[in-house]
C-alpha angles and dihedrals in degrees: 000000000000104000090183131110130172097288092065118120114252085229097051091042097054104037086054098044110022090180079080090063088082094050096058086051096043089058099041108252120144097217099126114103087354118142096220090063099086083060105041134084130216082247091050088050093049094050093045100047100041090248115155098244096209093052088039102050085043082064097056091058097051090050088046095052093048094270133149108237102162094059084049098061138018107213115205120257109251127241 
């Protein structure tokens, strides 16, 4: 199954598992395309943009595994 914790890279993460695409979405972060992503991780994203890591990482997995994660939790807009 899943072999990914909190120090893997966005890239990585999202070009391996694609399913993980919508839960960066989902939480607002802009990590999709974006040039920093192959520097970052998931860690790094969380912190910068004020995600809980630990909800955050739960919905990776979901995501991972098949599961819906965006009918399971409304995140707060931004701003």
């Amino acid at each position: 199954m899943a072999e990914f914790d909190k120090t893997v890279l966005v890239d990585d993460l999202m070009r391996r598992w694609p399913a993980t695409i919508e839960v960066f979405m989902h939480h607002r972060l802009r990590c999709v395309g974006c040039p920093i992503a192959c520097f970052h991780t998931v860690e790094d994203a969380c912190r910068e943009h004020g995600v809980n890591t630990t909800l955050f990482m739960s919905d990776l997995m979901k995501a991972v595994r098949g599961e819906a994660v965006a009918e399971r939790r409304a995140v707060p807009a931004l701003g």
